[in-house]
VEXDREN-2710 file (C-alpha; in Angstrom, 1 decimal):
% VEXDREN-2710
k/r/px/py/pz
1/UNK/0.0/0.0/0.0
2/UNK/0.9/3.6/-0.6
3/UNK/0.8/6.8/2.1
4/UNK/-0.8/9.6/1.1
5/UNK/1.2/12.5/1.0
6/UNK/-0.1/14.4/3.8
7/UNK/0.3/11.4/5.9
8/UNK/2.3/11.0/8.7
9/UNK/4.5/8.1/9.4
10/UNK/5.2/8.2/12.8
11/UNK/4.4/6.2/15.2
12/UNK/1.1/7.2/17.1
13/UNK/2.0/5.9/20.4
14/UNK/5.0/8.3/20.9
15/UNK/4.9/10.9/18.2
16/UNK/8.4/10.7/17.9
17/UNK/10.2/10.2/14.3
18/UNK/10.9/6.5/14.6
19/UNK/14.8/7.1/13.8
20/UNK/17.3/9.7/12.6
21/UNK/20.7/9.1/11.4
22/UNK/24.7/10.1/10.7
23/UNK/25.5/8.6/7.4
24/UNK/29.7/8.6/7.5
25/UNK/29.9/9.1/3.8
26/UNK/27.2/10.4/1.1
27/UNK/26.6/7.8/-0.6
28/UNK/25.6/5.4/2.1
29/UNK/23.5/8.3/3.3
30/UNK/21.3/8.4/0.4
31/UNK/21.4/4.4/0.7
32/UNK/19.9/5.2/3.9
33/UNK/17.2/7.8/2.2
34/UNK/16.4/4.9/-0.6
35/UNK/16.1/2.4/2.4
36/UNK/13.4/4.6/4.3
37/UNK/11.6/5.5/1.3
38/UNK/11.2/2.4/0.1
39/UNK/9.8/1.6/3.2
40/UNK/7.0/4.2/3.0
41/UNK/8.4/6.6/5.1
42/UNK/9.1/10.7/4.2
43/UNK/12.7/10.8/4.9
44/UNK/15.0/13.8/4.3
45/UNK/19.2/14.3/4.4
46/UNK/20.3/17.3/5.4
47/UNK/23.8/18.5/4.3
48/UNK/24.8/19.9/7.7
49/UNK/23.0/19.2/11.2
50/UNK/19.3/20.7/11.2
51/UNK/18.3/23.3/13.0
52/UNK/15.3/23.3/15.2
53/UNK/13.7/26.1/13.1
54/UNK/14.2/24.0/9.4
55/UNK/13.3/20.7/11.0
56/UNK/10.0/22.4/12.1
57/UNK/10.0/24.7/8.7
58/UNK/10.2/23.5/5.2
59/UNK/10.7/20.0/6.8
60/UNK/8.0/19.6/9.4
61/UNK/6.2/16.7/7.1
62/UNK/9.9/14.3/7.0
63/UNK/8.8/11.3/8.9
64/UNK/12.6/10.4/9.2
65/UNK/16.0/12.5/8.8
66/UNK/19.9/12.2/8.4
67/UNK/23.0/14.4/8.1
68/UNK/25.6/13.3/5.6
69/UNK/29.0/13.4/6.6
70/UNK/32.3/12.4/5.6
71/UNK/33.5/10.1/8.9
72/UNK/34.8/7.3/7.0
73/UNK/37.8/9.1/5.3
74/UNK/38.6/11.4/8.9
75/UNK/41.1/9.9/11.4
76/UNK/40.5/9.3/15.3
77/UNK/40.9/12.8/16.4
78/UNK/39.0/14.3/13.2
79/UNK/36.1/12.0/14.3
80/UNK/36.0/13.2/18.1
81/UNK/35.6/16.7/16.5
82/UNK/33.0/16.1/13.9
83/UNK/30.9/13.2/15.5
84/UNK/30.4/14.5/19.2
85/UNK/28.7/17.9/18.5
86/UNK/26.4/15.8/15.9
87/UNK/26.1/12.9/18.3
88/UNK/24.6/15.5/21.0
89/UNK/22.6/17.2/18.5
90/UNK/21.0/14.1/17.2
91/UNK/20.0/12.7/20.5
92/UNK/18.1/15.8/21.1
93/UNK/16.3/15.3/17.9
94/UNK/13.6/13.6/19.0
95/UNK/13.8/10.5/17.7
96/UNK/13.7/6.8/19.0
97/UNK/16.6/5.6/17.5
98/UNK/19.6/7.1/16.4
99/UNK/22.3/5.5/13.9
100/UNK/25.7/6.1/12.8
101/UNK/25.6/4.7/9.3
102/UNK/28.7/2.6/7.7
103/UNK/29.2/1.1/4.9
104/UNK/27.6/-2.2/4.7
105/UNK/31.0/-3.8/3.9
106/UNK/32.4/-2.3/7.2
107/UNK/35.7/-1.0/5.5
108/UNK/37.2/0.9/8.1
109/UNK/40.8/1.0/10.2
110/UNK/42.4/2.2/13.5
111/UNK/43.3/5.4/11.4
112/UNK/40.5/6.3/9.0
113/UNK/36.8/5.5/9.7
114/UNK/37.2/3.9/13.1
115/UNK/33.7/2.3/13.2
116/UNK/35.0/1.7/17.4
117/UNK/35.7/5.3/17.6
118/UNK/32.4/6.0/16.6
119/UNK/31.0/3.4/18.6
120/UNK/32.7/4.6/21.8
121/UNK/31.5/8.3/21.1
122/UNK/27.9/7.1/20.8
123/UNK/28.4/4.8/23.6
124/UNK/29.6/8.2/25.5
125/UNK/27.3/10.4/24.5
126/UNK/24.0/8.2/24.9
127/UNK/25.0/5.3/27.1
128/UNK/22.3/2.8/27.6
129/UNK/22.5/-1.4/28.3
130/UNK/24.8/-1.9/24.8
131/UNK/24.7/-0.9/21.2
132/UNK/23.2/-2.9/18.5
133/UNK/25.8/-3.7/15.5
134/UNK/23.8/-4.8/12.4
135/UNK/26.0/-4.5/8.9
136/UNK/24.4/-7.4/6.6
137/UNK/21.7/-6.1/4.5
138/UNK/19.9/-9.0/2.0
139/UNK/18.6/-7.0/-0.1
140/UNK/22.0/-5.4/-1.2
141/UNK/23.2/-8.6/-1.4
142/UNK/25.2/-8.0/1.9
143/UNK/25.1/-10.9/4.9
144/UNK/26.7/-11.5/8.4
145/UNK/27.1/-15.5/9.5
146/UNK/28.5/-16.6/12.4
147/UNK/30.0/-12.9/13.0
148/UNK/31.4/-13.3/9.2
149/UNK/30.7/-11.2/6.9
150/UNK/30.1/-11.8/3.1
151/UNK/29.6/-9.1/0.4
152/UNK/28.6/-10.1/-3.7
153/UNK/30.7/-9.0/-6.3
154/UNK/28.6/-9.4/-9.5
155/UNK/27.1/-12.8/-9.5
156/UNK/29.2/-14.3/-6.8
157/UNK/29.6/-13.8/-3.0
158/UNK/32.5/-13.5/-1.3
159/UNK/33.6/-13.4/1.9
160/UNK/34.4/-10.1/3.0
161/UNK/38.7/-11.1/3.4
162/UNK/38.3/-12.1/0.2
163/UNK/36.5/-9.7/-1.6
164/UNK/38.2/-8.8/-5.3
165/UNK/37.4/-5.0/-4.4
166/UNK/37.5/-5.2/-0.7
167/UNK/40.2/-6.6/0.4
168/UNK/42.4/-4.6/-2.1
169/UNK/40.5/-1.4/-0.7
170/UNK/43.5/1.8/-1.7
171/UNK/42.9/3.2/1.8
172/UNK/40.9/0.8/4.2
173/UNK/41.7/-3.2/2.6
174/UNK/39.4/-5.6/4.7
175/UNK/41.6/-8.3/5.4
176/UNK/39.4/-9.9/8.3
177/UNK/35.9/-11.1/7.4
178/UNK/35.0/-12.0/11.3
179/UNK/33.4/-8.4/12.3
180/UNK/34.5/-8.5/16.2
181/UNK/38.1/-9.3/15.0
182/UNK/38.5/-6.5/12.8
183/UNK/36.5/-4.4/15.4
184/UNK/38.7/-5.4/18.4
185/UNK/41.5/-3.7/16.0
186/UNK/39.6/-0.2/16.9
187/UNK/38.3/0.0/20.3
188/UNK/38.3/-2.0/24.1
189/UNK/34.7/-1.7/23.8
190/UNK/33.7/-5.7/24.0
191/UNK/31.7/-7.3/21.3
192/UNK/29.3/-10.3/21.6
193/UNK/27.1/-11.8/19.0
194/UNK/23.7/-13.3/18.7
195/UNK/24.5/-15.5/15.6
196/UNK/21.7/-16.6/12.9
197/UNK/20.5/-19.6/15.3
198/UNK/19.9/-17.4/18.3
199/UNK/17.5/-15.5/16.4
200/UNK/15.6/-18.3/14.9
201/UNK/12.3/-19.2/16.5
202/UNK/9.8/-18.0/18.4
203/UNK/10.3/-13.9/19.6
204/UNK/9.6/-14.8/23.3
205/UNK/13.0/-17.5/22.8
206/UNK/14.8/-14.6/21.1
207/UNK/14.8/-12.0/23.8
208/UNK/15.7/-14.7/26.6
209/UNK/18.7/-15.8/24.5
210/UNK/19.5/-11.8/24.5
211/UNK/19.0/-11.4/28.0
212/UNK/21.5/-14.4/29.0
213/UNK/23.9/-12.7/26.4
214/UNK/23.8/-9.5/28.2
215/UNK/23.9/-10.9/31.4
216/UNK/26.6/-13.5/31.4
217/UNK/29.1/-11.4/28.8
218/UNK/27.5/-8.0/29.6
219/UNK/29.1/-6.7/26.3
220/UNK/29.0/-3.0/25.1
221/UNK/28.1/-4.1/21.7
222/UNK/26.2/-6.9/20.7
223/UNK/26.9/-7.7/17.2
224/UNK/23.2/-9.7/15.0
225/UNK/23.7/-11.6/12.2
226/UNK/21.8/-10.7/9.2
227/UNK/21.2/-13.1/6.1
228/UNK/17.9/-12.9/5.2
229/UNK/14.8/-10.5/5.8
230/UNK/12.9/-12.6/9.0
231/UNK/15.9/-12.6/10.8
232/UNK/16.3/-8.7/9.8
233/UNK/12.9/-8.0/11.2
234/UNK/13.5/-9.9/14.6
235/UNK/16.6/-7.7/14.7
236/UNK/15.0/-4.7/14.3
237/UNK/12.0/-5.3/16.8
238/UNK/14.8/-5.8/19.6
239/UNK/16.0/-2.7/18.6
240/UNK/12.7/-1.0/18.8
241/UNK/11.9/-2.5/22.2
242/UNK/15.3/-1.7/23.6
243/UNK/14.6/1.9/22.4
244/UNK/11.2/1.9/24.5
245/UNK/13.1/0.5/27.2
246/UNK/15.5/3.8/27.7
247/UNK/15.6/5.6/23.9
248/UNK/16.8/7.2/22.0
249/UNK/18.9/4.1/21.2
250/UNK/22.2/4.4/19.2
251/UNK/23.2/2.1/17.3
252/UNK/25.6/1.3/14.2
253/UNK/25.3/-0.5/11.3
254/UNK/24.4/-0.7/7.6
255/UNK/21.1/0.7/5.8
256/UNK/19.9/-3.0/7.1
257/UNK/19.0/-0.9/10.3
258/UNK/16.3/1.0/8.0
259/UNK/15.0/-2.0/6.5
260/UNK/14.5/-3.6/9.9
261/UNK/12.9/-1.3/11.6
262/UNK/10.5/-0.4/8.5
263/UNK/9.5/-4.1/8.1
264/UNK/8.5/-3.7/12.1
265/UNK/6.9/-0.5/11.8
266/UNK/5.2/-2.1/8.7
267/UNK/4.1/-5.4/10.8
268/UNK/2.7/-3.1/13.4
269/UNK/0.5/-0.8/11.2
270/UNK/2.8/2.4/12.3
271/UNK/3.3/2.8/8.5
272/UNK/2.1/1.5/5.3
273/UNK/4.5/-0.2/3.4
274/UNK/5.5/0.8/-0.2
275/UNK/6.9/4.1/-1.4
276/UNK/5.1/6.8/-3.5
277/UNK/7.1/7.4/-6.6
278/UNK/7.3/9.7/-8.9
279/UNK/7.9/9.2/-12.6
280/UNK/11.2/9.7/-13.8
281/UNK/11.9/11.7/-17.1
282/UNK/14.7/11.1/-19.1
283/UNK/16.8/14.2/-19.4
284/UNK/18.7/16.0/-22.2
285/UNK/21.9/15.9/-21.2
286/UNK/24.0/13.8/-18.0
287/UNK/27.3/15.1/-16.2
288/UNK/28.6/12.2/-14.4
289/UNK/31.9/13.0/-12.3
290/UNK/33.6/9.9/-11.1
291/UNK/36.6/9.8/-8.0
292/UNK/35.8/6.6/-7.9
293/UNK/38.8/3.1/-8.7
294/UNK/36.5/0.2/-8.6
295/UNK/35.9/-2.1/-11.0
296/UNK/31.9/-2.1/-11.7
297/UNK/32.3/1.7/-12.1
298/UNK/35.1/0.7/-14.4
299/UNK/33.0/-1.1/-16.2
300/UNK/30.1/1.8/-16.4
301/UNK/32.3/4.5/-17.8
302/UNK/33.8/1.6/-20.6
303/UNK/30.1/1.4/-21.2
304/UNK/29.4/4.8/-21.2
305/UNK/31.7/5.4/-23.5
306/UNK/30.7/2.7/-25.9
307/UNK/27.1/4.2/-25.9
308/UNK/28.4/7.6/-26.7
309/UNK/29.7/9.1/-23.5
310/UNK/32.3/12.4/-24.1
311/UNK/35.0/11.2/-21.3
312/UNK/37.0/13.5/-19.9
313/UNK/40.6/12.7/-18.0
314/UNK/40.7/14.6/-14.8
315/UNK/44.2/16.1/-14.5
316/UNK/44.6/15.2/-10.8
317/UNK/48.4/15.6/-10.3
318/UNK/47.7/19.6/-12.1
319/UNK/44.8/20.0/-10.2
320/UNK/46.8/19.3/-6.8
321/UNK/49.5/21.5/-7.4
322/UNK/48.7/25.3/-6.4
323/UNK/50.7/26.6/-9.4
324/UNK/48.9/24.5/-12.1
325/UNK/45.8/24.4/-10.7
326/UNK/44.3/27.3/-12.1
327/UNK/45.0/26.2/-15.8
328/UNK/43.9/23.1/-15.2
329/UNK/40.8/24.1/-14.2
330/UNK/40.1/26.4/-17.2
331/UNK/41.6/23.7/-19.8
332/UNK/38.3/21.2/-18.1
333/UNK/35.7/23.4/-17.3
334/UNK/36.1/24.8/-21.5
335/UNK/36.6/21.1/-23.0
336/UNK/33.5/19.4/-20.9
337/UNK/31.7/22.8/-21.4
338/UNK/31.7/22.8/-24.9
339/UNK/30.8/19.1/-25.0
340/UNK/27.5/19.7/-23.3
341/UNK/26.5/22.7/-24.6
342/UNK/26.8/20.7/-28.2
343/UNK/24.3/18.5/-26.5
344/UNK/26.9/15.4/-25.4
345/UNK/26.5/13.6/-21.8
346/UNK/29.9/13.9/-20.4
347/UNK/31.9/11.5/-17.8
348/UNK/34.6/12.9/-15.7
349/UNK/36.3/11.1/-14.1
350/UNK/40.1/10.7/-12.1
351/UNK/40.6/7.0/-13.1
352/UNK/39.4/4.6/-15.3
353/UNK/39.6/1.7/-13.0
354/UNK/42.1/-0.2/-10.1
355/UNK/44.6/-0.8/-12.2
356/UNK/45.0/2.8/-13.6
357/UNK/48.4/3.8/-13.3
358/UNK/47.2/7.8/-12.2
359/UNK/46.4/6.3/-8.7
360/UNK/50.2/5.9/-8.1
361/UNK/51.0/9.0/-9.7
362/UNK/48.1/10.2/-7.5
363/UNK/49.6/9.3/-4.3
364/UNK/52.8/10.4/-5.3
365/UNK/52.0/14.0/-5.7
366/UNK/50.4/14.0/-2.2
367/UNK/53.1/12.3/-1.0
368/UNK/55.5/15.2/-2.4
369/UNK/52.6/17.9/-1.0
370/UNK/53.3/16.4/2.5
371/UNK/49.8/15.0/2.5
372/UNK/48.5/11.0/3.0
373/UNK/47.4/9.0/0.3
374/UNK/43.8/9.1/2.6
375/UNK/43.8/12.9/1.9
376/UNK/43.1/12.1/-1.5
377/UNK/38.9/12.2/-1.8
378/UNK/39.3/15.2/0.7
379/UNK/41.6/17.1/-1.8
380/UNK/40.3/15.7/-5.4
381/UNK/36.4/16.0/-4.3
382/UNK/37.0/19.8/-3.1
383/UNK/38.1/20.3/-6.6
384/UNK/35.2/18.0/-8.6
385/UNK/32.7/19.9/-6.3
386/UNK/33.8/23.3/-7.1
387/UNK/33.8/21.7/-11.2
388/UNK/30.3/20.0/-11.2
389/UNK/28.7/24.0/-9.4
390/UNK/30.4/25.6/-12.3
391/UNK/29.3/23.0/-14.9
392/UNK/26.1/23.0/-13.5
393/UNK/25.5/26.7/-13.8
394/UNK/27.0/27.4/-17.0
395/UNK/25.2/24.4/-19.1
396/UNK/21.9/24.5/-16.8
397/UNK/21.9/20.7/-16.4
398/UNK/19.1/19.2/-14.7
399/UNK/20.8/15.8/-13.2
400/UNK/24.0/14.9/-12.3
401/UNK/25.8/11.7/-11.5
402/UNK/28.5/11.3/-8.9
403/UNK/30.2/8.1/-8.5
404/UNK/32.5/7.0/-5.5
405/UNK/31.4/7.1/-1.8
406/UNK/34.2/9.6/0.0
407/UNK/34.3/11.6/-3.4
408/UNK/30.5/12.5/-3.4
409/UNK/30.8/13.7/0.4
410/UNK/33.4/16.2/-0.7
411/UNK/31.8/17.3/-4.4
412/UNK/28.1/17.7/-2.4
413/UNK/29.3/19.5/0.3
414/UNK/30.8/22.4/-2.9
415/UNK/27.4/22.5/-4.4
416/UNK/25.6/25.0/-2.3
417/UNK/22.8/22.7/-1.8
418/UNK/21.6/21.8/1.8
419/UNK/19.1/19.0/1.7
420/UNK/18.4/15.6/-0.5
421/UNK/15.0/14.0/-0.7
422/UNK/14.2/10.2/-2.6
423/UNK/12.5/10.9/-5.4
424/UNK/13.1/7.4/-7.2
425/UNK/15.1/3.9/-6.3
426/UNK/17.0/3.9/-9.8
427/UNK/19.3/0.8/-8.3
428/UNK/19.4/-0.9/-5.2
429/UNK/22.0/1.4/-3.2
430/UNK/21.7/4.5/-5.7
431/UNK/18.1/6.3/-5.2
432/UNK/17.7/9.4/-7.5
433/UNK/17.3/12.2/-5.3
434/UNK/16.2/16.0/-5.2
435/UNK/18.3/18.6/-4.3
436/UNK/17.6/22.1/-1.8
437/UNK/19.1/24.8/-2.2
438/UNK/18.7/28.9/-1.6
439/UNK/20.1/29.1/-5.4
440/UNK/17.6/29.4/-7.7
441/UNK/20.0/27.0/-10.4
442/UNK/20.7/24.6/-8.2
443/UNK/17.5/24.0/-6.2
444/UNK/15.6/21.2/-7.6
445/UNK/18.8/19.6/-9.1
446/UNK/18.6/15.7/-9.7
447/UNK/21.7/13.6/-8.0
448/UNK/22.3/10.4/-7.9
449/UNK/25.2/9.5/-5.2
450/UNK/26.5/6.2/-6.1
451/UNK/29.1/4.4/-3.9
452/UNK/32.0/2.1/-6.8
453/UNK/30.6/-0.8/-6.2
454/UNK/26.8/-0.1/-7.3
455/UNK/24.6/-0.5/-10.2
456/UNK/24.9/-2.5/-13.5
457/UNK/27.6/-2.2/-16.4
458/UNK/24.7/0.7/-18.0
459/UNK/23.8/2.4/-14.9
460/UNK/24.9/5.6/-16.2
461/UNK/22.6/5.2/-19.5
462/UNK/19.7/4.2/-16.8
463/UNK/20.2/7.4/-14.5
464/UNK/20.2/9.3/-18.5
465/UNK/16.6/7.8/-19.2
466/UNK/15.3/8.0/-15.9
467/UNK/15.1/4.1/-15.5
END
């Protein structure tokens, strides 16, 4: 069934929003926002923390909100800075349930994205019995057994260790597929797990075998497997009841989160199931921007191209460098400029794939810059956000693709927009969304965010026809 528009989606008991949320990069925040909608709820992502006044405002009717951020490419000490203010702000939002989103194949280290430095912030700031840790998400193709955790790669799954993208991650490789393990890396906080057989069976069974977990191991976090949607559900309705029992409850985890508690909500009659969508138009012309190495979006831009794509080599190592910069910059904005105004969808993008040899050459300029190789997305998206404004303007595009999950944090947070909304689920993982912003050429801008990994060899021709 479908909500009406004007109908609310929260639940009636408490009148609270049923969850609100801290998406550590932008991509997995709109795979949040297509996770909610999908769901039947009116969720919005805000670009910055929401003030009382817009949350009330423009926004009053979103049943469910988030704040984008960029936590998975910050270190330790970044992540005290960014994450506590937002921490406090969000558990003052009102909400039952507040969650700091990862990525659901947990790629994280002791230096960048500590998913236990986050986890002992939000076990600071909001305390309670333990936090929940929930990562698999079936529906993405995503699953936790036994504490492992496997990720699909095409038509094949793979355990997360040995992942062909994963564990060959440039920044953050995921060379441990058993969660605790690789989270005992980041934190003291204590992990325990309530595997796939402790939450089989009857829901009265499932909250006793919880109990004696939390009792005889009293962890901080309790980590749930997740392989299929019933044992999803029975993990979100002990998160629900542990956020009745002394909410708002933080917890961590994947978009699985969403689709747990939304199949509850669902079962409950607190919402009706089933998102509202609207029709999708093709458009004219499509800028896609790529900071992204992996090897589906490889694949997309070799199809792209093939179809009739204009791509465009981003000068990185010029665009780095202070004293070429500016040349750079003129040389790209005139070459992709003239290709759209002659009516050509354009692909920019920094490499063509893992084994392009401008990663190295990448990391070498840093290097010589005094910066990390991690500073990468932070320097490069700064740049492709300040490119895709300009482009924008100058060609009066209508949608615009971003591909690559730190890189869209950085190119979003340049394009003077300050909210997203789900307007359709284009791909699992890639929702096209609608952009906010107090400019009149960039407020109602299509994006779609998409992290490397997502969508089909001609996603970018799909996100082109509205499909």
């Amino acid at each position: 069934m479908r909500m009406n528009a004007n109908e609310t989606a929260r639940p009636a008991a408490t009148g609270r929003r049923p969850i609100c949320y801290y998406g550590d990069d932008f991509t997995g925040s709109t795979d949040v926002l297509e996770a909610l909608f999908r769901s039947g709820l009116k969720p919005v992502l805000f670009l910055e923390p929401p003030t009382a006044e817009r949350l009330e405002g423009r926004f009053a009717g979103a049943d469910a909100f988030g704040v984008a951020g960029v936590g998975r490419s910050m270190s330790p000490d970044e992540m005290e800075r960014e994450l506590r203010p937002i921490f406090e702000t969000l558990k003052d939002a009102g909400a039952s349930i507040v969650h700091y989103k990862i990525c659901s194949t947990f790629d994280s280290s002791p230096d960048t994205g500590s998913i236990g430095k986050a986890a002992e912030i939000g076990r600071d700031v909001f305390g309670g019995r333990y936090i929940p840790l929930l990562v698999g998400v079936p529906y993405l193709g995503r699953y936790t057994l036994f504490g492992h955790h496997f990720a699909t790669a095409g038509e094949k799954v793979h355990r997360l260790d040995r992942h062909p993208t994963m564990s060959r991650h440039p920044v953050t490789p995921m060379d441990e597929a058993d969660l605790r393990l690789h989270l005992a890396k980041q934190t003291p906080l204590s992990a325990s797990l309530l595997d796939i057989l402790a939450l089989e069976g009857e829901m009265k069974d499932v909250r006793s075998r919880l109990e004696a977990l939390l009792r005889d191991e009293a962890p901080d976090i309790v980590l749930f497997d997740a392989f299929d949607e019933k044992r999803l559900r029975t993990a979100g309705r002990l998160m629900l009841e542990e956020a009745e029992r002394s909410g708002p409850l933080f917890v961590v985890g994947s978009s699985g989160i969403e689709y747990a508690i939304g199949a509850c909500l669902e079962a409950d009659g607190s919402i009706r199931g089933g998102a509202a969508e609207t029709a999708v138009a093709p458009v004219d012309r499509l800028l896609v921007v790529s900071g992204s190495c992996s090897p589906a979006t490889e694949r997309q831009i070799a199809e792209a191209l093939e179809a009739g794509f204009a791509g465009i080599r981003v000068p990185v190592r010029e665009l780095i460098r202070p004293e070429l910069a500016d040349e750079a910059r003129r040389r790209l904005l005139e070459e992709a400029g003239e290709l759209l105004k002659a009516g050509r969808n354009v692909v920019l993008y920094s490499a063509s794939g893992p084994a392009d040899p401008s990663i190295a050459e990448l990391r070498l300029a840093l290097e010589a810059q005094g910066l990390r190789p991690e500073d990468s997305s932070r320097v490069l998206g700064a740049e492709l956000g300040s490119l895709t404004r300009t482009l924008v303007a100058r060609a009066g595009l209508s949608r615009v693709l971003i591909a690559g999950g730190d890189t869209s944090g950085y190119v979003a947070r340049e394009l003077g927009i300050h909210a997203l909304e789900c307007v359709s689920a284009l791909a699992p993982g890639a929702p096209l969304c609608r952009a906010f912003s107090d400019e009149a050429e960039l407020d109602g801008l299509e994006l779609v965010l998409k992290g490397g990994q997502v969508g089909g060899a001609g996603f970018f021709e799909r996100v082109l026809k509205g499909q």
